[in-house]
DRENMIVEX-851223 format. One record per atom (N, C-alpha, C, O): x, y, z. Coordinates in steps of 0.1 Angstrom, whole numbers, plus 2048, in hexadecimal, padded with zeros to 3 digits. Layout:
BEGIN
XYZ/...
END
This chain:
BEGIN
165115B60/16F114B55/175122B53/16E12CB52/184122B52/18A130B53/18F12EB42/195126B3B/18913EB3E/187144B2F/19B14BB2D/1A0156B31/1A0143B27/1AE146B25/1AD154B19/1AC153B0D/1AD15FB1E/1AF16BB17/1B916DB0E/1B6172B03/1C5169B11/1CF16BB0F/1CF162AFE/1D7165AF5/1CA15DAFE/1CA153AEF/1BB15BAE5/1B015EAE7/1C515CADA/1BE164ACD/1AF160ACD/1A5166ACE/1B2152ACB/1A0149AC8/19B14CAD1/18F14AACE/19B153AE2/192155AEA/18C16BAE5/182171AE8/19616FAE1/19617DADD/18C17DAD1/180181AD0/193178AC9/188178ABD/17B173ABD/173175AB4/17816BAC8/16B15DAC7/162171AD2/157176ACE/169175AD9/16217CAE2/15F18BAD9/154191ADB/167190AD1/16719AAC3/159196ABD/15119FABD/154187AB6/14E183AAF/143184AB6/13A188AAF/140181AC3/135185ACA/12C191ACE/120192AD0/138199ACF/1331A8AD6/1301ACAC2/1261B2AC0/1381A8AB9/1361B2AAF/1231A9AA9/11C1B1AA2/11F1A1AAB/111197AAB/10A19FAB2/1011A4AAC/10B1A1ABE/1071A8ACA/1041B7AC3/0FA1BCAC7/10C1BEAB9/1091CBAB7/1001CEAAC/0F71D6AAB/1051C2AA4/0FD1C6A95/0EF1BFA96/0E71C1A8D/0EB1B5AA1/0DF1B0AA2/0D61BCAAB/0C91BCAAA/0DC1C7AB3/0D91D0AB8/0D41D9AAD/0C91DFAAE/0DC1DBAA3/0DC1E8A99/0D01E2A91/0C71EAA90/0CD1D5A8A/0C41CDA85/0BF1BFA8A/0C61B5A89/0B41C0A8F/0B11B3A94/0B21A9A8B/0B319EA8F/0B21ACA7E/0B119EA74/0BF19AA74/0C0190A6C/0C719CA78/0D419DA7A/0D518CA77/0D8186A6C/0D2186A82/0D317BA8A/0CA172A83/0C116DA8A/0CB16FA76/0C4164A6D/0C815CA64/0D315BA60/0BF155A60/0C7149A59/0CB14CA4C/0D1143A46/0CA157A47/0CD15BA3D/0DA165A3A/0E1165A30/0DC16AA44/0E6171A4C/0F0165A4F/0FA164A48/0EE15EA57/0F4154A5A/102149A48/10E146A45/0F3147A41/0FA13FA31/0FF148A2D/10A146A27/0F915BA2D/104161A25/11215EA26/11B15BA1E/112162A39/12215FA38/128156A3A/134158A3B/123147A3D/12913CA36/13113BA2C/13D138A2C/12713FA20/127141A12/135147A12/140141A0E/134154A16/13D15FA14/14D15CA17/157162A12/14C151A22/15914BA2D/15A142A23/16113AA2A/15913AA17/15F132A11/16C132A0A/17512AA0E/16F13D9FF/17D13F9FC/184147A06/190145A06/180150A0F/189159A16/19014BA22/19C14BA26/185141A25/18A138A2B/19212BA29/195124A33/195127A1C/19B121A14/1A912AA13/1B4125A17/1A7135A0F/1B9141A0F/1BD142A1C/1C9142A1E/1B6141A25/1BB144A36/1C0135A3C/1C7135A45/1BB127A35/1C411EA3B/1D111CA32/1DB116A38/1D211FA25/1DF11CA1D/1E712BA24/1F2128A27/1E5137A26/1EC141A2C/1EF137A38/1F9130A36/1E8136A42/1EA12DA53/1F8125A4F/203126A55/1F411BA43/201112A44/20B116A3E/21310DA3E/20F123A37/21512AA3A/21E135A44/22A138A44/217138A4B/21813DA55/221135A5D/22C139A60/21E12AA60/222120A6A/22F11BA66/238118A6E/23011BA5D/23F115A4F/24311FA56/249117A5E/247130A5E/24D138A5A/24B140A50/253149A4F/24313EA47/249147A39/23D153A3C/23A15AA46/237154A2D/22B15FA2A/22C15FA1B/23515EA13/21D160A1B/21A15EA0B/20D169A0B/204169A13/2101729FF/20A1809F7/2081799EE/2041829E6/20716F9E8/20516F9D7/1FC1679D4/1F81679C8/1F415C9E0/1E71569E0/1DC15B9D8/1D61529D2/1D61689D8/1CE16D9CF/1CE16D9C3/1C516A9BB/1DE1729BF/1E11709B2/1E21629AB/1DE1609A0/1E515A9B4/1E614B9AC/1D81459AE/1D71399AB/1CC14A9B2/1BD1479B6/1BB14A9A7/1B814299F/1BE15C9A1/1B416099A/1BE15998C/1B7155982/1CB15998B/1CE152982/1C9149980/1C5148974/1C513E988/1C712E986/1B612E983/1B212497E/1AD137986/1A0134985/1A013B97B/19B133972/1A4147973/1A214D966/1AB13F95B/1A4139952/1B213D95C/1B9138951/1B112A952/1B0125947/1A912295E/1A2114955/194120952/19011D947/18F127957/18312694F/18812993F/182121937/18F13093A/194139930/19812A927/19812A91B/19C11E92D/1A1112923/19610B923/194105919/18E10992D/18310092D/175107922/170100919/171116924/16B11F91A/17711E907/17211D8FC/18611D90A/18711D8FB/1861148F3/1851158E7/1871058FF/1860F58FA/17A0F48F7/17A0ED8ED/1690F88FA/1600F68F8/15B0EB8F9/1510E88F3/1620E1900/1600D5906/1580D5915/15E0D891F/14B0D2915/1480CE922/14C0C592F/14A0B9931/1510CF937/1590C3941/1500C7950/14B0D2952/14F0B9959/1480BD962/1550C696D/1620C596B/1520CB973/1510D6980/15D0D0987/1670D8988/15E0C498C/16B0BF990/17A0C1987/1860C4989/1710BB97B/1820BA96F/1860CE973/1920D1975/17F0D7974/1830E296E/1890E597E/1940EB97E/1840E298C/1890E5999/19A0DE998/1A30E399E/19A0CF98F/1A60CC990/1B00CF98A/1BC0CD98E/1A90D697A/1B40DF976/1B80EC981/1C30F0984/1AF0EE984/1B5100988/1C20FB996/1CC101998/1BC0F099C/1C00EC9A5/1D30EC9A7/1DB0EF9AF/1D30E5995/1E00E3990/1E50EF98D/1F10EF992/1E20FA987/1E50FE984/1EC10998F/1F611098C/1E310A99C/1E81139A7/1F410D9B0/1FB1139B8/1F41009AD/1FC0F79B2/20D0F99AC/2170F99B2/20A0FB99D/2160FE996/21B10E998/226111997/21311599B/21811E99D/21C1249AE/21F1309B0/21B11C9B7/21C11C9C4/22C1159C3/2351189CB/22D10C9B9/23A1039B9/24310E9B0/25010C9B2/2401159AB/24A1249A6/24F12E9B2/2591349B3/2421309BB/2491359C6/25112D9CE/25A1339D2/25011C9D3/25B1129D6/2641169D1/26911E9D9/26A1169C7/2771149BF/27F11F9C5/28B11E9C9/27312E9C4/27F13B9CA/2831389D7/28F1389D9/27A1359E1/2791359EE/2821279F7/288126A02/28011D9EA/2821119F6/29110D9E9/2991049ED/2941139DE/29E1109D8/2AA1169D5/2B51119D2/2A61299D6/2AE1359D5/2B11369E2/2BC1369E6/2A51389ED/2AA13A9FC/2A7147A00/2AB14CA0B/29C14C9F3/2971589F0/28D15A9FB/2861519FF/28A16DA05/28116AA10/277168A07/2781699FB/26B163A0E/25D15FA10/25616CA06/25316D9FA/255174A12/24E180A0F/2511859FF/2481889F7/2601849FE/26218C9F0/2611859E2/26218C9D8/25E17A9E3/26016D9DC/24F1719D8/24C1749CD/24516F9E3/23516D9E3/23717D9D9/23617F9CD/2391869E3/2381979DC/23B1979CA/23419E9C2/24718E9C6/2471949BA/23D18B9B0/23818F9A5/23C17E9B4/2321779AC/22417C9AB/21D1799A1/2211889B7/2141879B6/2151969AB/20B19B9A6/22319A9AA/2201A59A1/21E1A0995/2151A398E/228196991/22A193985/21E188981/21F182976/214186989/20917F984/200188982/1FC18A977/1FC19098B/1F219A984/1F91A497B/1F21AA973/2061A797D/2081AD96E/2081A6962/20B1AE959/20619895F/20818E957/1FB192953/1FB194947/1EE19395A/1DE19095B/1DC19F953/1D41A194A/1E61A995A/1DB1B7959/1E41BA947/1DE1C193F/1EC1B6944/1F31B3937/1EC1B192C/1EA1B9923/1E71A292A/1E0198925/1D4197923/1CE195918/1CF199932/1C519A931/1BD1A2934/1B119E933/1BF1AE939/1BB1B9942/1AC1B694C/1AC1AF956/1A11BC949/1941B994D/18A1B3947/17E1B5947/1931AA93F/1891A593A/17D19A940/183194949/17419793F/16A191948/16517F941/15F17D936/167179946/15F16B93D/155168948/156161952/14B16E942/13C166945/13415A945/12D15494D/138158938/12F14C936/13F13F937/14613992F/13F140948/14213494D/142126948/138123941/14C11D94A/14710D942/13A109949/13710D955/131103942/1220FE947/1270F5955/1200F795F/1340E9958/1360E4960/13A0EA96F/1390E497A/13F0FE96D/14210597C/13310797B/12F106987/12710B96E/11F11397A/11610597F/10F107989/1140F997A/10E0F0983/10F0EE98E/1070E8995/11B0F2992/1250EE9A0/11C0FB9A9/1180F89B4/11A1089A4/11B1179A9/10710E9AE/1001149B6/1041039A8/0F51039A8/0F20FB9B2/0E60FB9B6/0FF0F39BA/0FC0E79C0/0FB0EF9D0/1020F89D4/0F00E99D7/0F10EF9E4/0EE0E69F0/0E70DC9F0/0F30EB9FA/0F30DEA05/0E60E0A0C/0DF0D6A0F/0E30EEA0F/0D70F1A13/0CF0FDA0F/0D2109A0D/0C50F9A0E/0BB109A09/0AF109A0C/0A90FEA0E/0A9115A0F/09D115A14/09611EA17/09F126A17/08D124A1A/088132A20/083133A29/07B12AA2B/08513FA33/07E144A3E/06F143A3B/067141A32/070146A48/060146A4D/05D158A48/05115CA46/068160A46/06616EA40/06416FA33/05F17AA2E/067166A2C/06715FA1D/076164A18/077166A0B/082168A1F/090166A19/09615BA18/096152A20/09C15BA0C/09E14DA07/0AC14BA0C/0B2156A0B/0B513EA12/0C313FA16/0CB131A10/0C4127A0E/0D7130A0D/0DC127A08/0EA11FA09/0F5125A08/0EB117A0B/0FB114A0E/10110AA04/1000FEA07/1091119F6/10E1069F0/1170FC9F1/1200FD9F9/1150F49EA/1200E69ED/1320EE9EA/13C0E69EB/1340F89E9/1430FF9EA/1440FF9F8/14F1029FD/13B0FDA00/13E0FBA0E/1490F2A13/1520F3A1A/1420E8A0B/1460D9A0C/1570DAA10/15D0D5A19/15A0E3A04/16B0E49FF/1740E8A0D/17E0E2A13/16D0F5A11/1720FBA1E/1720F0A27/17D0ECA2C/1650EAA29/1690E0A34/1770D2A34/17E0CDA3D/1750D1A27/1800C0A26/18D0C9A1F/1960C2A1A/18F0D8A1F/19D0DCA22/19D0E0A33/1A30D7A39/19A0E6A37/1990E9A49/19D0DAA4C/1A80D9A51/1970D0A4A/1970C2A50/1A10BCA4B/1A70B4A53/1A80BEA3D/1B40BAA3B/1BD0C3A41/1BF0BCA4B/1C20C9A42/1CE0D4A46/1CD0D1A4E/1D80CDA51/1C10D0A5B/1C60CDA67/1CB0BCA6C/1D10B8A76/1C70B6A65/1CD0A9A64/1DA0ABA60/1E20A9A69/1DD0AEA57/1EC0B0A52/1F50B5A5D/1FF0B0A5F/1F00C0A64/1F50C8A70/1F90C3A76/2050C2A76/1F20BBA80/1EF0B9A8A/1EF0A5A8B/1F109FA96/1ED0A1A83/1EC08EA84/1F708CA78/1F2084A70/203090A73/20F08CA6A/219092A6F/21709CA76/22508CA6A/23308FA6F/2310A0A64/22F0ACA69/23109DA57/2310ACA51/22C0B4A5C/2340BCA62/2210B3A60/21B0C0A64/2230C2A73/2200CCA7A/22A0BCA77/2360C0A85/2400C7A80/2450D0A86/2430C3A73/24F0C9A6D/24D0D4A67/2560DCA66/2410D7A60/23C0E3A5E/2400ECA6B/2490F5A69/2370EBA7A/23A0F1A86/2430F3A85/2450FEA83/2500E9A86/25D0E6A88/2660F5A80/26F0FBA84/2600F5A74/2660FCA6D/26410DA6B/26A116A67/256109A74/25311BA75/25D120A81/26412BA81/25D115A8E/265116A99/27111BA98/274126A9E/279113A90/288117A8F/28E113A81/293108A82/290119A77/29210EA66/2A210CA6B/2A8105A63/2A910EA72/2B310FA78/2B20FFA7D/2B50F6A76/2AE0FDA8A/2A90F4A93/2A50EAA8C/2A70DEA8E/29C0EFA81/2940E3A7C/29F0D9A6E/29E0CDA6A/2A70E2A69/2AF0E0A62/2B70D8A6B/2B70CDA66/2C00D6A78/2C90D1A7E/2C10C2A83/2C70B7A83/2B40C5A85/2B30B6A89/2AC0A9A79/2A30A1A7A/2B40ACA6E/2AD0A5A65/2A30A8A5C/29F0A0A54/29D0B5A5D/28F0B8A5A/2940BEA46/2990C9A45/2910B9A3F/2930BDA30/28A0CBA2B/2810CCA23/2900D4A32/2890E3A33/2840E8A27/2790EFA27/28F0E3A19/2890E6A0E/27C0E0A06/2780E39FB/2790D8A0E/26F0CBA09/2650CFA0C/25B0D0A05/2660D2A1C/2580D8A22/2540E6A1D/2480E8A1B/25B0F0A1A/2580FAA14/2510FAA03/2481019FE/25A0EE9FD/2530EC9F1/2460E59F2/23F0E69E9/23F0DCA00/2330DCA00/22A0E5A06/21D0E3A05/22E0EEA0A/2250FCA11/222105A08/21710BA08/22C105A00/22510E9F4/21F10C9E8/2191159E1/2210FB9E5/2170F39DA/20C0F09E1/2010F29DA/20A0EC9F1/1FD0F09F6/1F50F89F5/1E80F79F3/1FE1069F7/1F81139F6/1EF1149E7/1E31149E6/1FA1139DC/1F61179D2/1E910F9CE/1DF1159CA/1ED0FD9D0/1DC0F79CE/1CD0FE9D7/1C10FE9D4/1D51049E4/1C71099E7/1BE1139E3/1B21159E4/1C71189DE/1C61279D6/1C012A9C6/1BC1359C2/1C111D9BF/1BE1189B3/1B01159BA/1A711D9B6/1AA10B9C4/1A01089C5/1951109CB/18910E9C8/19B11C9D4/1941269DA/19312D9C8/1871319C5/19B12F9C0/1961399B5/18B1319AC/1821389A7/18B12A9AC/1841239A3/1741239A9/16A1269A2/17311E9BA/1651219BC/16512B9C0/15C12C9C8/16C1379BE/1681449BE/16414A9AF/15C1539B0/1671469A5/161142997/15313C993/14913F98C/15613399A/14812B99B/13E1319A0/135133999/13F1359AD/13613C9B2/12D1499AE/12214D9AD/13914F9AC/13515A9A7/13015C99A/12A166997/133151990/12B14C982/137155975/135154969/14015B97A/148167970/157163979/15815F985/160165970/16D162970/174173969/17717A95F/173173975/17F18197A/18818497C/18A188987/193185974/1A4183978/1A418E984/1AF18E98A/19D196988/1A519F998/1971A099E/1951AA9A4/18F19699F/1831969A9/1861929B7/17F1929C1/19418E9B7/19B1889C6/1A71939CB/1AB1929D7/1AC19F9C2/1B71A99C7/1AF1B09D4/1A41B69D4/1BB1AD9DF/1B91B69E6/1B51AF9F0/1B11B59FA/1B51A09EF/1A91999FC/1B7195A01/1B518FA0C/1C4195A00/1CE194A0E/1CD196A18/1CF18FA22/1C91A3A16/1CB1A8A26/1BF1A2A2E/1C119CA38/1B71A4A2B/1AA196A32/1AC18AA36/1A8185A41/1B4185A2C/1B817AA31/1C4178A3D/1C4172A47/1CC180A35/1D817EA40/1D4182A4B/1DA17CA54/1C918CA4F/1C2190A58/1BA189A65/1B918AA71/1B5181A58/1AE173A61/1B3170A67/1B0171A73/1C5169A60/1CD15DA65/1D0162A6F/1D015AA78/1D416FA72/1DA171A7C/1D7176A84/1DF178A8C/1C817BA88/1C017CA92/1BF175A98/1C1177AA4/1BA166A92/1BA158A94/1CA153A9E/1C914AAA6/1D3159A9C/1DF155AA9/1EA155AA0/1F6158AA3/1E8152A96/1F614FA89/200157A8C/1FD163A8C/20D155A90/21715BA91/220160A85/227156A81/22316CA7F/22A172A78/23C16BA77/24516BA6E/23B166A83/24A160A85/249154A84/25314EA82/24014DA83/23E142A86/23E133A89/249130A8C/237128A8A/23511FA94/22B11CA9C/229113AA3/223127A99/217128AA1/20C12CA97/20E134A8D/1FC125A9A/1EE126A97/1EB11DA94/1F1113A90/1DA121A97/1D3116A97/1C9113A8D/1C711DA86/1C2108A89/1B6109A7C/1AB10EA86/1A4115A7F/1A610DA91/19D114A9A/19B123A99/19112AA95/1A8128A9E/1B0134A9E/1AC13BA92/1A6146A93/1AF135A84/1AC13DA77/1A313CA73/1A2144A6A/194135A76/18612EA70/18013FA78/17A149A73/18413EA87/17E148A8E/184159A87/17D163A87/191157A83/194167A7A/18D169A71/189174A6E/18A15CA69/18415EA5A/171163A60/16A16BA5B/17015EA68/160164A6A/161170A72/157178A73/169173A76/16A182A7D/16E188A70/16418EA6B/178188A69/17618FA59/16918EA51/162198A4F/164182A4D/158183A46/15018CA4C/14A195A47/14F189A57/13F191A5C/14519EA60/13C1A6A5C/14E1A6A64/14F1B1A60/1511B7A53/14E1C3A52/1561B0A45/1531B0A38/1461B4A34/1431BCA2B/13E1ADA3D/12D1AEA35/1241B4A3C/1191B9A37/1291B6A4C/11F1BDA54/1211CBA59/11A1D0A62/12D1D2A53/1311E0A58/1241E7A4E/1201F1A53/11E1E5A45/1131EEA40/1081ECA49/1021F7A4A/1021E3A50/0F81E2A57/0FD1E9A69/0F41EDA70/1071EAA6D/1091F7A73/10A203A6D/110208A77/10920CA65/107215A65/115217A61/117223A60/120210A5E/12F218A5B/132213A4A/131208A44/135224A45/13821AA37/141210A32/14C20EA39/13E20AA28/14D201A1F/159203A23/1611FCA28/158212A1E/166217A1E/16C215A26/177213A23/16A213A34/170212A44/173203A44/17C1FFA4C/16F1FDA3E/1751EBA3B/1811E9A43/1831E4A4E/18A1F0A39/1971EEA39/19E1F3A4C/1A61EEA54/1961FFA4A/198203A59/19D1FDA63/1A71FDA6A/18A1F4A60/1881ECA71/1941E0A6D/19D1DFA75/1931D8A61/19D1CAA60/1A91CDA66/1AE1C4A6D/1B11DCA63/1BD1E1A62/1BF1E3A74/1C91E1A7B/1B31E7A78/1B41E8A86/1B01DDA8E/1B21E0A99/1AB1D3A8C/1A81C8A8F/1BB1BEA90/1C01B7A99/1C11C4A80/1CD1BDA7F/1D41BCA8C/1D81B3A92/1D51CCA90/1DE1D1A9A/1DB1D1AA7/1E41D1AAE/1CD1CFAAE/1C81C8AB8/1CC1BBABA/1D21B7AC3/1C61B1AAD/1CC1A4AAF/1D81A1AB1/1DB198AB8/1E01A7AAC/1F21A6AAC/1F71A9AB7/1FE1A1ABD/1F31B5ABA/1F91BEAC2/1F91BAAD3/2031BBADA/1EA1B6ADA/1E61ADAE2/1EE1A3AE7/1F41A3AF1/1EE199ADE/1F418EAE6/204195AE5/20D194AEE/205198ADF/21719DADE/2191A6AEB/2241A7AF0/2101AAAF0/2121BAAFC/2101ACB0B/2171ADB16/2081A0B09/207199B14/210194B15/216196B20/218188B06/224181B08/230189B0F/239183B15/22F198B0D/23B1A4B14/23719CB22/23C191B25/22D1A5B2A/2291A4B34/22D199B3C/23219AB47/228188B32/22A17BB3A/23A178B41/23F173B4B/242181B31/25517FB34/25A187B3E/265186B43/252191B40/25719BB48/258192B52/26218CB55/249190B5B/24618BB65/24E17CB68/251177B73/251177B5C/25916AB63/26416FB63/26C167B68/26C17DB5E/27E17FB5F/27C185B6E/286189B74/
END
């Protein structure tokens, strides 16, 4: 069987091995089950933001303001569900936030798919004007004592158990979420006419516009998609973490977008895959969690992701030269 180099998911799948390969070297415990759920665990919202970015990406556009409508849409239900003092279970409060990231994904629609406003500048100013809305209002403020129905959810777990070392490891039902979004998106992608026309539209909005394709429609659902994913990623990022944090998500863009596009995602786009981005988000997580167990600090985070960006990009971009050369 011949290993096609030239495609991201075989780059990253072989990244992900040698970097296993080093830190199980640097620590033998490396390679455990505990190790293992952390970053499961850890791949839940970064992996939830990396497929609503993906379908993004593929539309053509780009979206910066996902974090901001995460920590909005999860601050503002716990903050109504804590002022109502009404006990609601764990779903009602996932479906508020749900809505609420959904409506604000449909405010970036309006500039983008109704002004004709770019992408980029449209996501850029929302996400100013939501966290300057947050850092306004509300600054740092912290709500702890969560509705009793997020932290039951933060309790529910799919698997738990302990080593034979006696560390204890865990995988909660937020798992669940990641999975049956991954499995929807890629159904939507790939088995409905939407998700051709999505392609269609990253391809050419030109092209896609000339053969019938209602350009503004699909855009208004890529970014109400976005926004519901982004409501639901903040919320069990709330949950989990048991404290609702309006800026506990600033700054996780570039990770993500990182993922996606290590994963194959084209900046121009029309192109990536949900394979492609599952494999970026665990090459981000585990270098997220395991540059301390090599010996390199925190601080270099940003480094390696930033250099990771420009390897992944850069690569197939230097081969696709090469392939056109060779066929002109």
């Amino acid at each position: 069987m011949r290993v096609d180099w030239a495609r991201n998911e075989t780059l990253v799948a072989a990244v992900i091995l040698v970097f296993c390969a080093v830190a199980t070297a640097s620590d033998p415990n490396f390679l455990s089950l505990t190790t293992l759920f952390d970053l499961l665990r850890n791949s839940i919202v970064t992996g939830i933001f990396a497929i609503g970015v993906l379908l993004v990406l593929v539309s053509g556009g780009i979206d910066v303001s996902f974090t901001a409508i995460a920590a909005f849409a999860m601050y503002s239900t716990t903050l109504v569900l804590v002022g109502a003092g009404v006990p609601v279970p764990w779903y009602a409060a996932f479906a508020l936030s749900i809505l609420i990231g959904a409506a604000l994904g449909l405010v970036n629609a309006v500039f983008i798919a109704g002004f004709r406003l770019p992408t980029l500048i449209v996501t850029l100013g929302t996400l100013s004007v939501i966290r300057g809305f947050l850092l306004t209002f509300v600054g740092s403020k912290l709500i702890s004592n969560i509705p009793p129905g997020m932290r039951d959810f933060s309790r529910l777990m799919m698997i738990r158990g302990t080593t034979e070392a006696g560390y204890f490891y865990a995988l909660p039902w937020a798992f669940a979420a990641l999975v049956l979004v991954v499995a929807g998106t890629w159904f939507l992608l790939h088995r409905t006419l939407l998700g051709r026309q999505i392609f269609a539209l990253g391809g050419s909005m030109e092209s896609a516009r000339r053969i019938g394709i209602n350009v503004r429609s699909i855009q208004v659902f890529v970014y109400v998609y976005v926004g519901a994913l982004s409501g639901l990623a903040g919320i069990i990022h709330a949950s989990l973490a048991r404290v609702a944090n309006p800026f506990d998500l600033v700054g996780l863009e570039l990770s993500v977008i990182a993922a996606t596009v290590l994963g194959g995602a084209r900046l121009a786009g029309g192109t990536g895959t949900i394979t492609g981005t599952l494999l970026g988000v665990a090459l981000i997580v585990l270098v997220s969690n395991s540059l301390i167990l090599l010996g390199i600090p925190s601080t270099w985070q940003s480094v390696v992701i930033g250099a990771l960006i420009l390897v992944g990009t850069g690569l197939p971009a230097y081969q696709a030269r090469r392939a056109a050369l060779r066929a002109g």
